[in-house]
C-alpha positions, 0 to 999 in steps of 0.5 A: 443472481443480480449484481448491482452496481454501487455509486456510494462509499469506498471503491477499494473493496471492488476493486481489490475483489476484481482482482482477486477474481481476475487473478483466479480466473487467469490461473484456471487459463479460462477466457473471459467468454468461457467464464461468463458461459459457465457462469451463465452471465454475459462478457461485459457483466464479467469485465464490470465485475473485473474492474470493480464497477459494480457491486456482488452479493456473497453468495455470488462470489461464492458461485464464482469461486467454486467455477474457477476453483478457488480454495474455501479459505479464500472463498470465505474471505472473497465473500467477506470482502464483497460484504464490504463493497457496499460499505461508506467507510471501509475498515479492514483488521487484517489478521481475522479472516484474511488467509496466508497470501491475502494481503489487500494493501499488497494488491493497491501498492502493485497497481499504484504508479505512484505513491506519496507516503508521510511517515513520522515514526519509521523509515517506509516499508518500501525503503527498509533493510532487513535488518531495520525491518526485523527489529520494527517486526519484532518489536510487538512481540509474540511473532515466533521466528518463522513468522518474523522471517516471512514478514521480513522477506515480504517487506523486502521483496516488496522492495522490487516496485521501486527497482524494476526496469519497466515503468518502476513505481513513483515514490515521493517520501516525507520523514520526520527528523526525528526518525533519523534520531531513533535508533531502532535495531541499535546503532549500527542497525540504524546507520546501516539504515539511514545509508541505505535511505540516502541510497535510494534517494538517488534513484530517478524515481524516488524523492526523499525529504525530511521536515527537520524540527526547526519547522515547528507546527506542521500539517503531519502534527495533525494527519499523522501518517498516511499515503496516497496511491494514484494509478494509470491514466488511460488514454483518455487522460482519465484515471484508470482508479480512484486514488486512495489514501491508505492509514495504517492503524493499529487496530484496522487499516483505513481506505479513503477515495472520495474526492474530498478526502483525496484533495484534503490528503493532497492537499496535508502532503503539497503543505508537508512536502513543502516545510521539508527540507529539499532533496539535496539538504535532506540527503545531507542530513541523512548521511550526517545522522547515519554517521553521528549513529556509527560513531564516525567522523567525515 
């Protein structure tokens, strides 16, 4: 039963499946040292598996799955996803395959310390109301009710990375002006959002700018959105992860980690961070857009 290790293409769906496995063999209450027992494999080849360094073949997955329990669904999807470790380019359409509760994106933003996220059309999922985040839910239609209530209660369960007491997640946001302008939800539903934003700007750890339209051509006319998650520093001032960038299509989601698409994303949000107005300016303009919505006067 080989294992080999993968040095090209995304390290994405290694990690993801690591975890997965990882998070299996923790609910089973197994050691290490039992699983790699069981699994007639050695301790290390167990920790490599865990942290994404090396590559699986399916039906090993599937061995895996079976010692520690796994339910077939997402025995079938695990096995999918180690199909993709070999991959140079990782697309993912979520929705085919993927298992209620499986969710990849979710387990990056988890793991992420920090985020930087270029938005031009919608407020972040991280920074949304419900009621924001209904009206974006519902807006591709064909979602019965159930299903809109359980997207919406995802979104903003979510919402603890930012919030929670120890070590809250780093979020530095990027919005085109004309978001404030868009009344998704109507009126009201949108003031409501936009007093919100201005809200949690004020926390310690998450930065909000907005690229007003005075700033003309941009880097963001051309990237279009996309966020960088970066990860733990180890001791030894390495990278616990590779960064990734995560694009979010219409048809599939895209996840980049090789060092030249990290630096070229970087790169696309210092120069968009940049033709953003500062902090302070664009709270302002937040709160002014929030009352020109409301109908309100200061």
């Amino acid at each position: 039963m080989a294992i080999t290790t993968e040095t090209t293409g995304s390290t994405v769906p290694r990690r993801q499946l690591g975890r997965y496995l990882r998070d299996l063999r923790n609910r089973q209450h197994m050691t290490v040292k039992t699983a790699a027992e069981q699994l007639e494999w050695s301790e290390a080849k167990i920790w490599r598996i865990e942290t994404g360094q090396t590559s699986l073949r399916s039906h090993d997955v599937e061995l895996i799955c079976r010692i520690y329990g796994a339910p077939p669904d997402l025995t079938e999807a695990l096995m999918g996803l180690a199909k993709e470790t070999k991959a140079k380019g990782w697309w993912h359409a979520y929705g085919d395959v993927i298992p209620e509760n499986f969710d990849l994106y979710l387990g990056l933003e988890e793991a992420a310390t920090q985020i930087s996220w270029y938005e031009p059309e919608l407020v972040p999922g991280l920074l949304q109301t419900s009621d924001y985040a209904r009206a974006v839910t519902t807006a591709d239609g064909g979602i019965d009710t159930a299903e809109v209530d359980r997207r919406v209660q995802l979104r903003i369960e979510r919402q603890a990375l930012i919030r929670r007491a120890t070590a809250p997640l780093e979020l530095r946001v990027v919005l085109n002006e004309s978001i404030l302008r868009r009344p998704v939800g109507g009126r009201e539903t949108m003031a409501a959002q936009l007093n919100a934003l201005a809200e949690a700007a004020q926390l310690p750890n998450v930065s909000v700018r907005v690229v007003p339209f005075s700033a003309g051509r941009h880097h963001g006319i051309m990237t279009g959105p996309f966020e960088i998650l970066r990860f733990s520093v180890n001791g030894d001032g390495q990278d616990s992860e590779p960064p990734t960038v995560y694009v979010d299509g219409y048809t599939g989601d895209l996840y980049l980690d090789k060092p030249a698409e990290i630096k070229q994303y970087s790169d696309a949000f210092e120069a968009i961070w940049g033709a953003s107005l500062d902090e302070t300016t664009s709270a302002t303009l937040i709160r002014a857009s929030a009352k020109d919505l409301s109908g309100s006067r200061s």
